[in-house]
PLY file of the C-alpha trace (Angstrom):
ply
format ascii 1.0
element vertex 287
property float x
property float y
property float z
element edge 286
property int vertex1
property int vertex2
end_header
-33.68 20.02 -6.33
-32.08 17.85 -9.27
-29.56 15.39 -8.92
-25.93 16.73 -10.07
-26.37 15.40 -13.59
-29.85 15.47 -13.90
-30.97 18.43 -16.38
-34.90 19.49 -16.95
-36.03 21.61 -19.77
-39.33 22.45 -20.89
-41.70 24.27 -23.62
-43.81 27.26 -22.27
-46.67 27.89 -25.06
-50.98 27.83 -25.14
-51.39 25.51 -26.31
-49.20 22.75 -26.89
-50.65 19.79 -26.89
-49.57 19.13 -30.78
-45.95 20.13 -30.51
-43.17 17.65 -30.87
-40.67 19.32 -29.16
-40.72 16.94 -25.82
-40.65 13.60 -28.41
-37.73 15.34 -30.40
-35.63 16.49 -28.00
-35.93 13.53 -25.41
-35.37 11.27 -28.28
-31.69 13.62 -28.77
-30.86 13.19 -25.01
-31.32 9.26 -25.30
-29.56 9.43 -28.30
-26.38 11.16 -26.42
-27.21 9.10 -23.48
-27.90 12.57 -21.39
-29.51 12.11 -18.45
-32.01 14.78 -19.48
-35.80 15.23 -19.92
-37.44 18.02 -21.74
-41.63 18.63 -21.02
-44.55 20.74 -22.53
-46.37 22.81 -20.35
-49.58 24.58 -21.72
-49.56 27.95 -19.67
-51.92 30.75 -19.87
-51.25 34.41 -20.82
-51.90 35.49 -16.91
-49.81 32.78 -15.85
-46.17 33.37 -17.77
-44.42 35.07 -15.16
-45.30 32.92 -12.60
-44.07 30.24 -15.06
-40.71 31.62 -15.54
-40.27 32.20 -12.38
-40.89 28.66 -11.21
-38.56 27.03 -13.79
-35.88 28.89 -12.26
-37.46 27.55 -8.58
-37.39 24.10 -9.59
-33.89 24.02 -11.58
-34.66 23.70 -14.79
-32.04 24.26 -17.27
-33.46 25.98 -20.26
-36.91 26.27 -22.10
-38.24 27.25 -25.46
-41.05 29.84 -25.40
-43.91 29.42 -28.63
-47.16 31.12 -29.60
-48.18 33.52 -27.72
-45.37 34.22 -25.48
-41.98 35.02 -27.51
-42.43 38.80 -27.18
-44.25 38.59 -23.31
-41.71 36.44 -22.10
-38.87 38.98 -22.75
-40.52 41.03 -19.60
-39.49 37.81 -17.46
-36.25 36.85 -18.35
-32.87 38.65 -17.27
-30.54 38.79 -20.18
-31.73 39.15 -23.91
-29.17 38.37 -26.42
-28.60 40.74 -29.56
-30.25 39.14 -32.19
-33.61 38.11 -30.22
-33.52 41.81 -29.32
-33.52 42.57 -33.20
-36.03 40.17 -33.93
-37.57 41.67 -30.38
-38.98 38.23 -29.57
-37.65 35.14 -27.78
-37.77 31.43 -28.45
-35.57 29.63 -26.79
-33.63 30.68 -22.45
-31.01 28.93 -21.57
-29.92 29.14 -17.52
-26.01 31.05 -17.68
-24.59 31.55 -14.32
-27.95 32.24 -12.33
-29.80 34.41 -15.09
-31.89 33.52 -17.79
-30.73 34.06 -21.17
-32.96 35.01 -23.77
-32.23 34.43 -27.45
-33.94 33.11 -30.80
-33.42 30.15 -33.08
-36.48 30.69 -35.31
-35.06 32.84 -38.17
-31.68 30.88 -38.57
-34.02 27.27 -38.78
-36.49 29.00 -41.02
-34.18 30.39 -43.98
-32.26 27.66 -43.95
-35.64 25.27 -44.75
-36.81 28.18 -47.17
-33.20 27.80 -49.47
-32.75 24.56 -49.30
-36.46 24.71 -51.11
-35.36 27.45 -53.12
-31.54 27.58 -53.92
-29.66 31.03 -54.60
-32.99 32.25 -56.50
-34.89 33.35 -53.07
-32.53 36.56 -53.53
-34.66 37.75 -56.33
-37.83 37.22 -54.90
-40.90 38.75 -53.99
-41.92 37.58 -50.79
-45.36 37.99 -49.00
-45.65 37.14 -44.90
-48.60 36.93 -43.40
-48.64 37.57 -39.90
-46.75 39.60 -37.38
-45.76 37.62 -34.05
-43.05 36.83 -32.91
-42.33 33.71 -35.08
-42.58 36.45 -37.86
-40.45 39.34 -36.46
-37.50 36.29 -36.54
-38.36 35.30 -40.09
-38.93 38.90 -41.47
-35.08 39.31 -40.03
-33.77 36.15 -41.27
-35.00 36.99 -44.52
-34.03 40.20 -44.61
-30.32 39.34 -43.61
-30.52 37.00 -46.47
-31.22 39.61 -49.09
-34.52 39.17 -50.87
-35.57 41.08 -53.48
-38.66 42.80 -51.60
-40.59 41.64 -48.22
-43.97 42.77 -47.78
-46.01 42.17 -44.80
-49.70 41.95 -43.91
-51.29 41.38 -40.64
-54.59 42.53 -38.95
-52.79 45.39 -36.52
-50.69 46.88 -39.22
-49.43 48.94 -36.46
-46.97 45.14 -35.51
-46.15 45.07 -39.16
-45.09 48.51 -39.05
-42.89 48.09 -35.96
-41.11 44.77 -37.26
-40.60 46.57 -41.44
-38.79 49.22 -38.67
-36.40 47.41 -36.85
-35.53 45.33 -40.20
-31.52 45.49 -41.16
-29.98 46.69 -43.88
-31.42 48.83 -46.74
-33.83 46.10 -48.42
-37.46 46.94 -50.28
-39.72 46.35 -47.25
-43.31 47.34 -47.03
-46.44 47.11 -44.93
-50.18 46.15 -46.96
-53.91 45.54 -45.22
-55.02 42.45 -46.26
-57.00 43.53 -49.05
-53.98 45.78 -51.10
-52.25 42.40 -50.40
-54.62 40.37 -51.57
-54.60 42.24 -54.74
-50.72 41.61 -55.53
-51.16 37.92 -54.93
-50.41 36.92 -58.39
-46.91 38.50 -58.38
-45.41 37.35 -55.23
-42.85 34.14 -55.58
-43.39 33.51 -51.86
-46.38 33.46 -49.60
-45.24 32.72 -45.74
-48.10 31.94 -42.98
-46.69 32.79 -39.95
-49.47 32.87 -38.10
-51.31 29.60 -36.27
-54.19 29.75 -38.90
-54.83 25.98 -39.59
-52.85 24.24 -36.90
-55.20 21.75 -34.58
-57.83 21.72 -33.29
-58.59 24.87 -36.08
-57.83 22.73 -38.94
-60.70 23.68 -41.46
-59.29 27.64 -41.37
-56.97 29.41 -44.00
-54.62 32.09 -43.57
-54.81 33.17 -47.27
-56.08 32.78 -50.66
-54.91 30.14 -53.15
-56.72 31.98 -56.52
-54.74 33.40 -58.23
-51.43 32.57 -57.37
-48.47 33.25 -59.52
-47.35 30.05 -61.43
-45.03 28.22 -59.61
-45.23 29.97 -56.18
-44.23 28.59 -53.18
-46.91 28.44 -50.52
-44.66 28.08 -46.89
-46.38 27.03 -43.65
-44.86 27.16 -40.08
-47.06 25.45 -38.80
-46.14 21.27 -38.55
-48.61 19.67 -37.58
-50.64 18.33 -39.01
-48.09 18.25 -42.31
-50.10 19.32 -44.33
-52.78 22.24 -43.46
-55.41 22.75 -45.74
-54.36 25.80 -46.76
-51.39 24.09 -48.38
-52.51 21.56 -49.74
-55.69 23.99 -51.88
-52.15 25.27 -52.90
-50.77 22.11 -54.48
-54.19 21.83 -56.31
-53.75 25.10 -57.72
-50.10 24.01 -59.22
-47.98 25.58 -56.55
-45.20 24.73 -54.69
-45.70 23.96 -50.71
-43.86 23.44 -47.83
-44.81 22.87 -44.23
-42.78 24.08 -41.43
-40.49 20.88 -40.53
-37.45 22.27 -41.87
-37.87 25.47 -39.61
-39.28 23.34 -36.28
-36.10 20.93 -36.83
-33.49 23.99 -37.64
-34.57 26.14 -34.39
-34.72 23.19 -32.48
-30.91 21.69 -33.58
-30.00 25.34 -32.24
-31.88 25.45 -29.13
-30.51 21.98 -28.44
-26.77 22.61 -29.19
-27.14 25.83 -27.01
-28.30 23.78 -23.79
-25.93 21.26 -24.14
-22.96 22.45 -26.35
-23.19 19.18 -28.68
-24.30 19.54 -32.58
-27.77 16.70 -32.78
-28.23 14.73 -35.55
-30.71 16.53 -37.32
-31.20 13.90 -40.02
-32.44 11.70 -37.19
-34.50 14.90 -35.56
-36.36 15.18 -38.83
-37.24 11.09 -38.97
-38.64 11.45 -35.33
-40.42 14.21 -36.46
-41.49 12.79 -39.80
-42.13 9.02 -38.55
-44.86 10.49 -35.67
-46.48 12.78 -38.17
-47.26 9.99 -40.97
-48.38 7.83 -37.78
-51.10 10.79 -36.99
-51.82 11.01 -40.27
-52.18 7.26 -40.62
-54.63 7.30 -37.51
-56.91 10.20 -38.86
-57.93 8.48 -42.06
0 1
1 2
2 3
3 4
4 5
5 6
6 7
7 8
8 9
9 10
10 11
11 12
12 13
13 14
14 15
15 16
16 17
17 18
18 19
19 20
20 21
21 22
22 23
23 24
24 25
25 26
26 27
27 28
28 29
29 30
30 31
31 32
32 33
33 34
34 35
35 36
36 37
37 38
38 39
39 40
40 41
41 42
42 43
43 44
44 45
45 46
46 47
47 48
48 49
49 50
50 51
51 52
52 53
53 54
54 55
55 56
56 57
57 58
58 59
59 60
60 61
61 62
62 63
63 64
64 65
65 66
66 67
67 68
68 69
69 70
70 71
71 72
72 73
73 74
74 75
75 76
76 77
77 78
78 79
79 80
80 81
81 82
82 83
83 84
84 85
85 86
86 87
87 88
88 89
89 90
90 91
91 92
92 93
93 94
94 95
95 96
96 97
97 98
98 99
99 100
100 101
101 102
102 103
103 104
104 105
105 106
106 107
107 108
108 109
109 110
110 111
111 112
112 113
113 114
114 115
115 116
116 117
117 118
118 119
119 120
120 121
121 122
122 123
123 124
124 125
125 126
126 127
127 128
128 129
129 130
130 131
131 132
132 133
133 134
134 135
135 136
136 137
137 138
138 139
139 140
140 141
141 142
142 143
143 144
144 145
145 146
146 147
147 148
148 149
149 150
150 151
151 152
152 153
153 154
154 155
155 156
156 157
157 158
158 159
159 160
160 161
161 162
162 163
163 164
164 165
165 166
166 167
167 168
168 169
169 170
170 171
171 172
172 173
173 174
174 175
175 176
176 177
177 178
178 179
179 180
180 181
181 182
182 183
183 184
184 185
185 186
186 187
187 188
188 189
189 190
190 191
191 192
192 193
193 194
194 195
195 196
196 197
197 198
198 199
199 200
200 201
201 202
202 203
203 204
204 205
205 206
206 207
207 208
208 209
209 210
210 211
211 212
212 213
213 214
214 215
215 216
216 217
217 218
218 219
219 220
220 221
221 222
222 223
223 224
224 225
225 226
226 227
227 228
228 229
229 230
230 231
231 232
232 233
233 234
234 235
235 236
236 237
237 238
238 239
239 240
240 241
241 242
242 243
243 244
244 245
245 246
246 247
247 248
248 249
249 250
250 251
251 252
252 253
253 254
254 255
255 256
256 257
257 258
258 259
259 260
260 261
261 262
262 263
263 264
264 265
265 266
266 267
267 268
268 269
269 270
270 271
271 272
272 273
273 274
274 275
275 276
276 277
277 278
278 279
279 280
280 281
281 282
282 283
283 284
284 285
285 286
């Protein structure tokens, strides 16, 4: 078992080999001197339970949950807090008193990188999200809760689309499209939202969605962060449109995640320069 002050955490996902998670977080715990570590483990669908169950074997303290597990973990865990059960997905289990503790940071990081992009106008727009996992159950809440003008979704099982328009608050304009009715209204959405892993490494040549037409002055938002720019965003910036990748969401979930397992506020300026810094270095390296 761990020393008294020693703390483990970890990041359950398949894969994730390109997150950034262990360098950003570690780089916090240095930071408050904490004598923490936090490690990414690449774990198979078949394998999750046994996963869970062997953080809580080995001590750890907390772990964040990514693609494909936020919804599957939620069968593992003993305690799900109210708002992951809205979003019906999990991110992020903290270790309270001998249960695990389910709850999700996604939506909170992700509007708050969409208005800082966007100001007070996101209220009167039309938004478009592709994709219906649990990164976009979280966002389709978030957004929601915000108050935009109308959110329509599209994903291949319109059935998961269905459920999250469903469990949605409040009495917004929400609807459900296949991909081709969607396709069609391109030109009049404000916002286009990939919340799905289309483009991230090693699939970097694929594209959630398409870039002609788009309405002038869109803004074409990515999740995914690495690499910084997919290719889908940046046929977007050809095209005149606004992008932007998902550092502002990574950072935001994470900040909350981290604050949660160790009830100090990081300094997310210096989160986003870790996370920044290694990305231009990849960047630099792939040329």
């Amino acid at each position: 078992m761990l020393g008294q002050k020693e703390k483990l955490f970890a990041l359950l996902g398949h894969p994730v080999k390109h997150s950034l998670s262990p360098l950003m977080h570690n780089d916090q715990f240095k930071r408050f001197n904490l004598p923490y570590y936090y490690h990414a483990f690449d774990v198979a669908p078949k394998d999750l339970k046994d996963a869970v169950n062997g953080m809580k074997a080995l001590g750890f303290s907390g772990f964040n949950v990514t693609v494909p597990h936020k919804v599957e973990v939620m069968k593992y865990i003993d305690e799900i807090e109210e708002d992951a059960e809205k979003i019906g997905a999990v991110n992020t289990v903290v270790y309270e008193e001998g249960k695990w503790v389910g709850c999700n940071t996604d939506g909170i990081g992700y509007v708050a990188s969409l208005v800082a992009e966007t100001g007070e106008a996101l209220k009167d727009y039309r938004v478009l999200m592709i994709g219906a996992g649990g990164a976009a159950r979280a966002v389709a809440v978030g957004l929601a809760r915000y108050g935009v003008k109308e959110l329509v979704i599209t994903n291949r099982t319109l059935s998961k689309a269905e459920d999250i328009v469903h469990h949605l608050p409040g009495e917004g304009t929400y609807r459900v499209l296949d991909k081709k009715e969607a396709e069609k209204e391109t030109p009049t959405f404000d916002v286009i939202i990939n919340t799905t892993s289309i483009g991230m490494s090693p699939n970097l040549e694929e594209t959630p969605w398409t870039v002609d037409p788009l309405k002038p002055n869109c803004l074409c938002s990515d999740l995914i962060y690495n690499p910084r720019m997919t290719k889908w965003l940046k046929e977007a910036r050809e095209k005149g449109a606004r992008v932007l990748n998902g550092v502002g969401m990574f950072v935001g979930q994470g900040s909350a995640a981290f604050e949660r397992w160790t009830g100090i506020k990081p300094d997310t300026k210096r989160m986003t320069e870790v996370v920044h810094s290694h990305l231009k270095e990849s960047s630099d390296v792939n040329k």
